[in-house]
C-alpha positions, 0 to 999 in steps of 0.5 A, spaced: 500 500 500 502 507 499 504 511 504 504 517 500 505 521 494 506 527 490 506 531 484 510 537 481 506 543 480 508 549 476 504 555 480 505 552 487 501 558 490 495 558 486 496 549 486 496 549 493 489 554 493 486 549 489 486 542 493 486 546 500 478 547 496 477 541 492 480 537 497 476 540 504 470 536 503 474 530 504 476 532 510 483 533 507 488 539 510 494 543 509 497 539 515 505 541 513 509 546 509 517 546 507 520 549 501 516 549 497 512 543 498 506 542 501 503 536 504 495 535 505 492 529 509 487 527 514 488 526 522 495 529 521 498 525 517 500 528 510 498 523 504 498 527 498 504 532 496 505 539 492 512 540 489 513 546 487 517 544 480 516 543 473 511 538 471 512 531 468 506 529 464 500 529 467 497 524 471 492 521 474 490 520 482 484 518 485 481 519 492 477 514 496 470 517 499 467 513 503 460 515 500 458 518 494 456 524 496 462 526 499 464 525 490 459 529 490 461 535 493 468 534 492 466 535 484 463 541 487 469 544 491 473 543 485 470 546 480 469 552 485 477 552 486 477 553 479 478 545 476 476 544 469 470 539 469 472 532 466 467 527 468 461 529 473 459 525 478 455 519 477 456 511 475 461 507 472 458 500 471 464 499 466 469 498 472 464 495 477 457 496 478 458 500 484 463 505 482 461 512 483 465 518 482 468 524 479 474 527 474 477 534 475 483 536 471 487 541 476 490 547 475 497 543 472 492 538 468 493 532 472 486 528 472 484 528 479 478 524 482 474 522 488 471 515 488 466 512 492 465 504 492 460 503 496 452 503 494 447 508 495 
C-alpha cells in the first residue's frame, strides 16, 4: 500500500489554493509546509504532496470517499477552486457496478478524482 505521494506543480501558490478547496470536503488539510512543498492529509498525517517544480506529464490520482456524496461535493469544491470539469459525478458500471465518482483536471492538468465504492 502507499504511504504517500506527490506531484510537481508549476504555480505552487495558486496549486496549493486549489486542493486546500477541492480537497476540504474530504476532510483533507494543509497539515505541513517546507520549501516549497506542501503536504495535505487527514488526522495529521500528510498523504498527498505539492512540489513546487516543473511538471512531468500529467497524471492521474484518485481519492477514496467513503460515500458518494462526499464525490459529490468534492466535484463541487473543485470546480469552485477553479478545476476544469472532466467527468461529473455519477456511475461507472464499466469498472464495477458500484463505482461512483468524479474527474477534475487541476490547475497543472493532472486528472484528479474522488471515488466512492460503496452503494447508495
Amino acid at each position: 500500500m502507499l504511504d504517500h505521494i506527490g506531484i510537481t506543480v508549476a504555480d505552487y501558490e495558486r496549486s496549493k489554493a486549489f486542493f486546500e478547496q477541492a480537497l476540504a470536503p474530504l476532510r483533507y488539510e494543509l497539515l505541513m509546509e517546507i520549501e516549497g512543498w506542501a503536504g495535505f492529509g487527514v488526522d495529521g498525517k500528510p498523504e498527498f504532496w505539492i512540489i513546487n517544480a516543473n511538471p512531468a506529464a500529467p497524471i492521474h490520482i484518485a481519492f477514496r470517499c467513503p460515500d458518494r456524496k462526499g464525490v459529490d461535493e468534492f466535484y463541487r469544491a473543485a470546480l469552485a477552486a477553479g478545476g476544469r470539469d472532466n467527468g461529473a459525478p455519477g456511475l461507472r458500471t464499466h469498472y464495477h457496478p458500484n463505482y461512483y465518482g468524479a474527474f477534475i483536471h487541476d490547475p497543472d492538468g493532472n486528472n484528479i478524482e474522488a471515488v466512492c465504492h460503496d452503494r447508495e
